[in-house]
DSSP file (Angstrom, degrees, kcal/mol; ACC not computed):
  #  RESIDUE AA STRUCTURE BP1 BP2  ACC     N-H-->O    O-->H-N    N-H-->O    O-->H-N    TCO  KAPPA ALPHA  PHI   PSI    X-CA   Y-CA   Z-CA
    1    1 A X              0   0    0      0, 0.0     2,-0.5     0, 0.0   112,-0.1   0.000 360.0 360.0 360.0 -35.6  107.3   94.5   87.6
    2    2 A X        +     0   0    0    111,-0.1     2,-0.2     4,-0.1     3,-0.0  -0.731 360.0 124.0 -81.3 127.1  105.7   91.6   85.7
    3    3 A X  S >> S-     0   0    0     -2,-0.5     3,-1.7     1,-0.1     4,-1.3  -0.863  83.1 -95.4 162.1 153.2  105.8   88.7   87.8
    4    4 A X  H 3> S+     0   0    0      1,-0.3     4,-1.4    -2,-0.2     5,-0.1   0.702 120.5  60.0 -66.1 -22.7  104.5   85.9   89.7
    5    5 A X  H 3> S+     0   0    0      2,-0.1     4,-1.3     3,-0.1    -1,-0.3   0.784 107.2  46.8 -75.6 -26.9  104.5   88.6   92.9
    6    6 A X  H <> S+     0   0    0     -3,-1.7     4,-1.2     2,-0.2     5,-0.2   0.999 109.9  52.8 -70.1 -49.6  101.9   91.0   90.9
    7    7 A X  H  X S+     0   0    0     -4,-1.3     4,-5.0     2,-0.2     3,-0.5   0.946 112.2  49.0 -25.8 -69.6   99.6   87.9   89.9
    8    8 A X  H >X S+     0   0    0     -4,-1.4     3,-3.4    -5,-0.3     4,-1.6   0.833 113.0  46.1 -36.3 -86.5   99.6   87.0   93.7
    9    9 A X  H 3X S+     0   0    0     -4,-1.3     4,-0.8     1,-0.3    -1,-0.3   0.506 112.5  44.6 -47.6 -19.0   98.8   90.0   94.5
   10   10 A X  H 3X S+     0   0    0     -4,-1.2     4,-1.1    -3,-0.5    -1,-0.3   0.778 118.2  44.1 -82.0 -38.4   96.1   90.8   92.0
   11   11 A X  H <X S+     0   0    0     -4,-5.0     4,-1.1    -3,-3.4    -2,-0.2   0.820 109.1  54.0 -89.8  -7.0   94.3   87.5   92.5
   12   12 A X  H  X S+     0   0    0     -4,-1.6     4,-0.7    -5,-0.4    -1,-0.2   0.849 116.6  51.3 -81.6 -17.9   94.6   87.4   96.6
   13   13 A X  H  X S+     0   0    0     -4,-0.8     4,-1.0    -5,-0.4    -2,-0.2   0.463 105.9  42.2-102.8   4.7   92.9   90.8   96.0
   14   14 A X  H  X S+     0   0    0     -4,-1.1     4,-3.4     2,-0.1    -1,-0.2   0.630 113.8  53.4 -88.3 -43.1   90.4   90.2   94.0
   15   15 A X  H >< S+     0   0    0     -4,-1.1     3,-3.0    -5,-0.3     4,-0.2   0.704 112.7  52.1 -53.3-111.8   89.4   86.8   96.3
   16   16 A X  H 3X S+     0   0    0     -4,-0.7     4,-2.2     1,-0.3     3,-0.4   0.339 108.1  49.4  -4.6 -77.5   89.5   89.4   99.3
   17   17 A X  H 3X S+     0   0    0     -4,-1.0     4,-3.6     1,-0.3    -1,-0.3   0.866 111.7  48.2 -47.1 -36.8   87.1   91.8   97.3
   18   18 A X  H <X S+     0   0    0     -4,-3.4     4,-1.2    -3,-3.0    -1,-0.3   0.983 110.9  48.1 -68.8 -30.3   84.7   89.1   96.7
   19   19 A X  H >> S+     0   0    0     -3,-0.4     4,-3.1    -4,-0.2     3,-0.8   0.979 119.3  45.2 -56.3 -48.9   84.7   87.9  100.2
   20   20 A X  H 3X S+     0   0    0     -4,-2.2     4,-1.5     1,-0.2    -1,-0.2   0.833 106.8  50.0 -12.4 -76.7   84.2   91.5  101.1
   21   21 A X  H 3X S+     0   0    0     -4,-3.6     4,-0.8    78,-0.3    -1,-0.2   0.585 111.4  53.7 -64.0 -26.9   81.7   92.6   98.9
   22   22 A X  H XX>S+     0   0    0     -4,-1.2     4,-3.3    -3,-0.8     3,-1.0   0.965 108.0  50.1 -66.9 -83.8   79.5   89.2  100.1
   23   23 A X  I 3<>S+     0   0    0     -4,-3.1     5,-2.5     1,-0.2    -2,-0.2   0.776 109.0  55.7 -53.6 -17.7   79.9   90.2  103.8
   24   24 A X  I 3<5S+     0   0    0     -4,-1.5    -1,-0.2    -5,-0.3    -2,-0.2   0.896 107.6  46.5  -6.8 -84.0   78.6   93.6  102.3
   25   25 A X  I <<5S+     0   0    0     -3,-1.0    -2,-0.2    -4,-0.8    -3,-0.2   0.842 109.2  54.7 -46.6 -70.9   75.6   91.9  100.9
   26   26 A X  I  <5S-     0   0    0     -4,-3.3    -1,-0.2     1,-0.2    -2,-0.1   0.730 115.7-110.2 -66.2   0.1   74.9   90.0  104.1
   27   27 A X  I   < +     0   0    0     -5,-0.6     2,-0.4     1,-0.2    65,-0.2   0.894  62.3 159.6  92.5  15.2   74.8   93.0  106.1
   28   28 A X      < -     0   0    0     -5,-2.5    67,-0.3    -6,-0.2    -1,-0.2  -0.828  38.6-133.7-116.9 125.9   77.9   92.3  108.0
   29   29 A X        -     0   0    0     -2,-0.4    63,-0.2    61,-0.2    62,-0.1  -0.283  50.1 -78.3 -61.2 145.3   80.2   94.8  109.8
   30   30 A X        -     0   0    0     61,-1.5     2,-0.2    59,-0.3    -1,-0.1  -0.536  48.9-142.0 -61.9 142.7   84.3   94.4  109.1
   31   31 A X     >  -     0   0    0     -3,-0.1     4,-2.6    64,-0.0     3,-0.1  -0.394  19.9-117.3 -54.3 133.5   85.4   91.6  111.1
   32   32 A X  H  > S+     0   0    0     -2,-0.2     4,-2.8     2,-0.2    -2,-0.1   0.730 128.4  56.1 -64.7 -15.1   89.0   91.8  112.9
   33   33 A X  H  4 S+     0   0    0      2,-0.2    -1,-0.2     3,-0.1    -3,-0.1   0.851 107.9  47.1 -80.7 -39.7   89.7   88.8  110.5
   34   34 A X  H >> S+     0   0    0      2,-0.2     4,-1.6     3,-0.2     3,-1.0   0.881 116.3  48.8 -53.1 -58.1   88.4   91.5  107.4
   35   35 A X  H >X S+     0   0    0     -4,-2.6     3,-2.6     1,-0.3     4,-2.4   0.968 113.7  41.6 -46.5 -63.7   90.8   94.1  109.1
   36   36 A X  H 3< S+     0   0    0     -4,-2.8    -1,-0.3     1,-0.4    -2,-0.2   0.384 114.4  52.5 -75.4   6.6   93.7   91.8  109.3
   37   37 A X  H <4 S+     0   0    0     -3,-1.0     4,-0.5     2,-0.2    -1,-0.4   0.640 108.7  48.9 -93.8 -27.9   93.1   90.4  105.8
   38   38 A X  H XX S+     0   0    0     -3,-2.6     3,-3.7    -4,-1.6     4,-1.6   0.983 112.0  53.7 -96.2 -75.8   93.0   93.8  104.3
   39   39 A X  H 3X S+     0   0    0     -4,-2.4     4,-1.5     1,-0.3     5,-0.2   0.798 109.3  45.3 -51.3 -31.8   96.5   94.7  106.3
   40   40 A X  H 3> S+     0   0    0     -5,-0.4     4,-0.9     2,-0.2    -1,-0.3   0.776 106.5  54.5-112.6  14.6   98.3   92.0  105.1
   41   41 A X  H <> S+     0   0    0     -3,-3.7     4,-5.1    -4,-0.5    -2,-0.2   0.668 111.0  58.4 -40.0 -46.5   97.1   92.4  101.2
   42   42 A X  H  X S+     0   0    0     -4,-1.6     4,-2.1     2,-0.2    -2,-0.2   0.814 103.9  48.0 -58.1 -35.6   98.6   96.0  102.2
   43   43 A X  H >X S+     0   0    0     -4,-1.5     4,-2.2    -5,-0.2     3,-0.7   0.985 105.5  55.1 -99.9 -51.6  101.7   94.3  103.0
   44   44 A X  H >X S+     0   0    0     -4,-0.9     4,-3.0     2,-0.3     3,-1.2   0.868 107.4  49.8  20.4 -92.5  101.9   92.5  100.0
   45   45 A X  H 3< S+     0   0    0     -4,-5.1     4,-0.2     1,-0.2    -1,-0.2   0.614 104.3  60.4 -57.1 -15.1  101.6   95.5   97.9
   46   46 A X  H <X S+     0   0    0     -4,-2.1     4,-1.6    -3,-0.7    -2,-0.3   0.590 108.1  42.8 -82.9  -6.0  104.2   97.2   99.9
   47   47 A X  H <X S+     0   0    0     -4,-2.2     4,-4.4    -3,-1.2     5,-0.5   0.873 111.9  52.9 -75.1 -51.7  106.6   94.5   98.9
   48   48 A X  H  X S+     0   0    0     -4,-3.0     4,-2.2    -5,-0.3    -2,-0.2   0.886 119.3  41.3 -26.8 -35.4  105.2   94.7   95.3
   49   49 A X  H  > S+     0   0    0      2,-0.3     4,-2.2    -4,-0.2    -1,-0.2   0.943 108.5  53.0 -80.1 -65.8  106.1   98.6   95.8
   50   50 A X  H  X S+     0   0    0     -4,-1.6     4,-0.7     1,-0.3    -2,-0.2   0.738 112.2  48.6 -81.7 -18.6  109.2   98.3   97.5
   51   51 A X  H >X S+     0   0    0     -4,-4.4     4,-4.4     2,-0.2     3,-0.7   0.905 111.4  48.4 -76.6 -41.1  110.6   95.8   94.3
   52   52 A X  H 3X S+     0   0    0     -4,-2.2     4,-1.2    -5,-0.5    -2,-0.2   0.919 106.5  51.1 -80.4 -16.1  109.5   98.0   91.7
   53   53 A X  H 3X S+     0   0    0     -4,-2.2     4,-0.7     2,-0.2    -1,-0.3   0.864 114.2  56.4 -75.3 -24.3  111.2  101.6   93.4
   54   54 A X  H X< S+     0   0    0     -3,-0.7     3,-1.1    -4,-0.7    -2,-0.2   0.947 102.1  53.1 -76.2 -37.0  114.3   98.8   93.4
   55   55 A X  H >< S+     0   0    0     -4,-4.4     3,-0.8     1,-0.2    -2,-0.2   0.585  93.8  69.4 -56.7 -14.0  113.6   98.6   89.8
   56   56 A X  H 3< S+     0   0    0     -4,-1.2    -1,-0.2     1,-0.2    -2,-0.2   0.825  95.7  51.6 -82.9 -12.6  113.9  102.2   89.3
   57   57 A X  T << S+     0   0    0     -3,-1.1    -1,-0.2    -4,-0.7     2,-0.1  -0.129  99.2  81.0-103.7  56.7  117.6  102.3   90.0
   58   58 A X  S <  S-     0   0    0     -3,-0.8     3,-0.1     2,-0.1    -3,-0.0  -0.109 101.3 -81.4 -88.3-152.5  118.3   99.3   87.2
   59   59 A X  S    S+     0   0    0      1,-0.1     2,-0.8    -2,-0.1    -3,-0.0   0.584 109.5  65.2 -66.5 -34.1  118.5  100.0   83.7
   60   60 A X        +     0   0    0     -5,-0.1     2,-0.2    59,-0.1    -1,-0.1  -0.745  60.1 176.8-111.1 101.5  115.3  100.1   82.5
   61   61 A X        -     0   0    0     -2,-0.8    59,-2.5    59,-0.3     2,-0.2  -0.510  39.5-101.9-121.0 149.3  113.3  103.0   84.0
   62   62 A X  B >   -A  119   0A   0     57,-0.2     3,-0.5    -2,-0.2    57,-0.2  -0.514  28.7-117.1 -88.6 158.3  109.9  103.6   82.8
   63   63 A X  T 3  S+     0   0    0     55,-2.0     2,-0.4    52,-0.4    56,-0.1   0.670 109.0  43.1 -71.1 -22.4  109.3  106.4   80.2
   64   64 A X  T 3>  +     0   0    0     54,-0.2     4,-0.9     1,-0.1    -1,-0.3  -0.643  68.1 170.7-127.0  69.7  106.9  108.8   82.5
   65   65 A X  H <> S+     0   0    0     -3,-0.5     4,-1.5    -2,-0.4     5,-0.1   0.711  73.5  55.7 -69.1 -35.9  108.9  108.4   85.7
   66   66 A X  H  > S+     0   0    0      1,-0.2     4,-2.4     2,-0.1     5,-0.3   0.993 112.6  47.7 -49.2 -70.1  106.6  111.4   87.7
   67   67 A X  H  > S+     0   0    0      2,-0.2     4,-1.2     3,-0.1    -2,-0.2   0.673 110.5  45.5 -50.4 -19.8  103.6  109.2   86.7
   68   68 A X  H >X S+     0   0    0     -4,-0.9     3,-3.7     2,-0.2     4,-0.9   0.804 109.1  55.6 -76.0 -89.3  105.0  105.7   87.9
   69   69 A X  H 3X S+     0   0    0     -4,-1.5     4,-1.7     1,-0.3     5,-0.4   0.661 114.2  47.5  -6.0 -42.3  106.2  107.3   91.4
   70   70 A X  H 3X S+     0   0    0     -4,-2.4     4,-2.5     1,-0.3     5,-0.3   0.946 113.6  41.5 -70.5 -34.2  102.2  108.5   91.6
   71   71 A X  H <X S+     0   0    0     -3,-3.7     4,-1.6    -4,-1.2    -1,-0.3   0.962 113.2  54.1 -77.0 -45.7  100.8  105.4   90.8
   72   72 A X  H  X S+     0   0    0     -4,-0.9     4,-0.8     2,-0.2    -1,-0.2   0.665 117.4  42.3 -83.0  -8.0  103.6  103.6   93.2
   73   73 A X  H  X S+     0   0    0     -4,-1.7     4,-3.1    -5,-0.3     3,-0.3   0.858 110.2  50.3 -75.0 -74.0  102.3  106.1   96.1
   74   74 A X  H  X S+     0   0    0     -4,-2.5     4,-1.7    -5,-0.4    -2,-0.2   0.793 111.1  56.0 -57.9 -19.8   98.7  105.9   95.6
   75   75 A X  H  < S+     0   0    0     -4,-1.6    -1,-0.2    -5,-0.3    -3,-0.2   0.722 108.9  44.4 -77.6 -38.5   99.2  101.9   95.7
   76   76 A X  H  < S+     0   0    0     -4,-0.8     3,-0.2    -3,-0.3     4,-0.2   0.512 112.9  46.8 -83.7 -14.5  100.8  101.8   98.8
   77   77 A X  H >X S+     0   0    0     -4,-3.1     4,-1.6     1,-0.1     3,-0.5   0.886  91.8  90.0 -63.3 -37.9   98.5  104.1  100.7
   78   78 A X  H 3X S+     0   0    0     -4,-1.7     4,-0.5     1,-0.2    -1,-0.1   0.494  91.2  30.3 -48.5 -16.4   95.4  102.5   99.4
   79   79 A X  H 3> S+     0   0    0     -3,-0.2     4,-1.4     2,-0.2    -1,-0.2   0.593 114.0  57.9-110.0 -22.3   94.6   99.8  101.8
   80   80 A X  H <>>S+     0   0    0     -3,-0.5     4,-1.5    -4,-0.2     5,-0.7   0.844 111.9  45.5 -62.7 -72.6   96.0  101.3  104.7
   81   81 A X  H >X5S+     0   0    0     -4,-1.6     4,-2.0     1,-0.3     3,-0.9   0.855 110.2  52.9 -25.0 -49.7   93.3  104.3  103.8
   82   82 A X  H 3X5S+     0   0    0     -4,-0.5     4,-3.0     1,-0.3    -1,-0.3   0.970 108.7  51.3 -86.5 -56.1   90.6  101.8  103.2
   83   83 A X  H 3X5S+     0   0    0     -4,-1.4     4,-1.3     2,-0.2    -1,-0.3   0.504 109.7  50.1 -36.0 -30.3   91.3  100.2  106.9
   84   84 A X  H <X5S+     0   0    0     -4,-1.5     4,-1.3    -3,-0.9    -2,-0.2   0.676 114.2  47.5 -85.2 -37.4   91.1  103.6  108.6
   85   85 A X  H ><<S+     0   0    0     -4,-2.0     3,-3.6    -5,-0.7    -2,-0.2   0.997 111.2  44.9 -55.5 -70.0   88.0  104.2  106.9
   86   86 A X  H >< S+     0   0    0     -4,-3.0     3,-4.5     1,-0.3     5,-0.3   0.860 112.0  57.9 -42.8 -57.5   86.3  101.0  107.6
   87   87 A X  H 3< S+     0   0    0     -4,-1.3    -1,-0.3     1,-0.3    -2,-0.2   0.797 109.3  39.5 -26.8 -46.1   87.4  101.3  111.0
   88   88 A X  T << S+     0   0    0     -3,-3.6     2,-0.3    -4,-1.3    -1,-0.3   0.298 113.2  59.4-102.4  44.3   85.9  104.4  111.6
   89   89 A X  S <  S-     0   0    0     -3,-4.5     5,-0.5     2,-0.1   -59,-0.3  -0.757  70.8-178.9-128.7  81.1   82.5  103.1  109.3
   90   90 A X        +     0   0    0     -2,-0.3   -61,-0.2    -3,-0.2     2,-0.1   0.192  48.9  88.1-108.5  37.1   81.6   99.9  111.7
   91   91 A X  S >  S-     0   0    0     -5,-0.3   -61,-1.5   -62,-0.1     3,-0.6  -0.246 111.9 -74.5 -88.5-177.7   78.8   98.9  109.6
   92   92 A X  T >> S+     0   0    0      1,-0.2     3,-2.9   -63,-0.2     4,-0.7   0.980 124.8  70.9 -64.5 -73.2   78.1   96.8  106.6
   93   93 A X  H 3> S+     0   0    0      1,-0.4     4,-1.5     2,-0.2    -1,-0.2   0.457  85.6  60.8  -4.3 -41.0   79.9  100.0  104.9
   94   94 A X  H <4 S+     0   0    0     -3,-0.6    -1,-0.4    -5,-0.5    -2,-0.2   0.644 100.5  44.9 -26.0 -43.9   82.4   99.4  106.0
   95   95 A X  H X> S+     0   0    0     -3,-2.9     4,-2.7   -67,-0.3     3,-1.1   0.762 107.1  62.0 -87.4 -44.8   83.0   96.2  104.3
   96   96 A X  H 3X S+     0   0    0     -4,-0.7     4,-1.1     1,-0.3     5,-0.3   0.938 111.9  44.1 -62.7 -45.2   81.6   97.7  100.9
   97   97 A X  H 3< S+     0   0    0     -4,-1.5    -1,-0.3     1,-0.3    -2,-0.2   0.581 113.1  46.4 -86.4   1.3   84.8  100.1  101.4
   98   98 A X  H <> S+     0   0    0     -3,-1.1     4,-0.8     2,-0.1    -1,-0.3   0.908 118.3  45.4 -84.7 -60.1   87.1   97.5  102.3
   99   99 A X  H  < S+     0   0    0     -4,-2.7   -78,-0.3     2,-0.2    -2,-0.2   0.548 109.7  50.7 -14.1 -61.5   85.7   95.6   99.4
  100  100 A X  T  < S+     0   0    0     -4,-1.1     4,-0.4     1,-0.2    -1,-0.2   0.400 108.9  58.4-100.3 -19.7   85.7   98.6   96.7
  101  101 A X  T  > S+     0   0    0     -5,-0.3     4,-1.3    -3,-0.2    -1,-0.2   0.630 103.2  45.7-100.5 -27.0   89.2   99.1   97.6
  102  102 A X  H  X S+     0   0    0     -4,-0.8     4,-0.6     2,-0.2    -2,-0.2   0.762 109.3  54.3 -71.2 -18.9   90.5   95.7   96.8
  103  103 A X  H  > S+     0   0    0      1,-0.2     4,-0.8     2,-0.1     3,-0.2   0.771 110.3  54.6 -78.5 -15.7   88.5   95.6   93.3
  104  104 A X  H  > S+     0   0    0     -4,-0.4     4,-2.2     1,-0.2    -2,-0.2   0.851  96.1  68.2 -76.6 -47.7   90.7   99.1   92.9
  105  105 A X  H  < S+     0   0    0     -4,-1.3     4,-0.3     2,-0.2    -1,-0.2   0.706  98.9  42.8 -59.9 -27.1   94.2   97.4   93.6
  106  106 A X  H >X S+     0   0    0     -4,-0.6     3,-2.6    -3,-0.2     4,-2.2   0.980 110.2  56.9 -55.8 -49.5   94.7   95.2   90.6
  107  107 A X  H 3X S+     0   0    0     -4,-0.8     4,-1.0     1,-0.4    -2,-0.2   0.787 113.1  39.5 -86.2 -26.0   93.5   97.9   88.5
  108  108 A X  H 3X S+     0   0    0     -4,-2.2     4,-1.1     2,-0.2    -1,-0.4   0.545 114.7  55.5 -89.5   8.7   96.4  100.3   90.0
  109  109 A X  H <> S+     0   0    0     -3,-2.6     4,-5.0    -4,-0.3    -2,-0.2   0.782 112.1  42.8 -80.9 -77.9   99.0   97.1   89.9
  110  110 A X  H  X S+     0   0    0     -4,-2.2     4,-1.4     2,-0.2    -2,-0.2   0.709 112.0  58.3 -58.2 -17.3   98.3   96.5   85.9
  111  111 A X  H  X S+     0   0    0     -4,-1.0     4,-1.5    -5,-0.2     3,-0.4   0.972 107.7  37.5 -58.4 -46.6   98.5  100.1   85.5
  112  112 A X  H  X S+     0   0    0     -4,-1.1     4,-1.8     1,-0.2     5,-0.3   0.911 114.7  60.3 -73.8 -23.7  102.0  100.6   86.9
  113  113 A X  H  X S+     0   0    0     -4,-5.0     4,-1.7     1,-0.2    -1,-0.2   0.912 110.0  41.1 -31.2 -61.7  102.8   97.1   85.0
  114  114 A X  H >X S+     0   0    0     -4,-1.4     4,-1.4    -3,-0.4     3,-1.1   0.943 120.8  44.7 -49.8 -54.9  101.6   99.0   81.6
  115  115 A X  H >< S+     0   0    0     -4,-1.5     3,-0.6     1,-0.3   -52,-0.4   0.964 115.7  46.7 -69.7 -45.9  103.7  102.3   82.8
  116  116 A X  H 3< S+     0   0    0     -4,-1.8    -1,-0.3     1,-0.3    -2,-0.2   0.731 105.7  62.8 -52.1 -47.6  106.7  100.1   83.9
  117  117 A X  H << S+     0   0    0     -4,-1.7     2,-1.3    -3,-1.1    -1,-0.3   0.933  89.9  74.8 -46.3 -46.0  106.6   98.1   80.4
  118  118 A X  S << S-     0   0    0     -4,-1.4   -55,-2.0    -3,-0.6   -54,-0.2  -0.426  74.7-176.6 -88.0  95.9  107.3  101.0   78.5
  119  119 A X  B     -A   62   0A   0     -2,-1.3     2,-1.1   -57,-0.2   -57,-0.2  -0.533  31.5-125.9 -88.2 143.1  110.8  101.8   78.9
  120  120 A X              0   0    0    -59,-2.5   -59,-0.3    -2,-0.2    -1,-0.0  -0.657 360.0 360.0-107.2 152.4  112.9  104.2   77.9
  121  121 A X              0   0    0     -2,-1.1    -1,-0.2   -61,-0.1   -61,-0.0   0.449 360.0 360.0 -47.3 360.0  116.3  102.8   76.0
């Protein structure tokens, strides 16, 4: 779960939010360029996703196995979600939620890292 694919994904998604959050600021409706940046963070995190559910049938399985599964759910719904929103918000609001939802994806990426660490023997 720690790996040079979580990094990506945490730093293209944090670049995303600031570009976001900017076009926010300027008063700017999502872009199809916004959409399709969003969607393919999203795909991103479903490879993130789809390696760590491969990592639950290894050896080392995280100690709160319900809680990872939630985390690995809510993590791949979140940018799809945020994209159906914006979409139907086709203001600067939009953008804010496009935005608020990439500063939200590291933080659930470094959680399941933390759940993931902790293994049980």
């Amino acid at each position: 779960m720690n790996g040079p694919l979580s990094v990506a994904t945490i730093v293209v998604a944090l670049v995303l939010a600031a570009w976001l959050l900017l076009r926010a600021a300027l008063n700017r409706a999502p872009s199809r360029f916004d959409l399709l940046a969003t969607a393919v963070l999203g795909a991103l995190v479903a490879v993130l996703v789809l390696v760590a559910v491969v990592g639950l049938f290894g050896d080392h399985r995280p100690s709160d196995t319900a809680t990872f599964g939630g985390y690995l759910i809510t993590t791949i719904a979140f940018a799809p979600v945020a994209i159906y929103l914006a979409r139907m918000e086709p203001t600067r609001w939009g953008n804010l939620i496009l935005g608020v939802a990439c500063l939200v994806l590291p933080v659930l990426v470094l959680r399941l890292q933390q759940i993931a660490s902790v293994t049980v023997a």
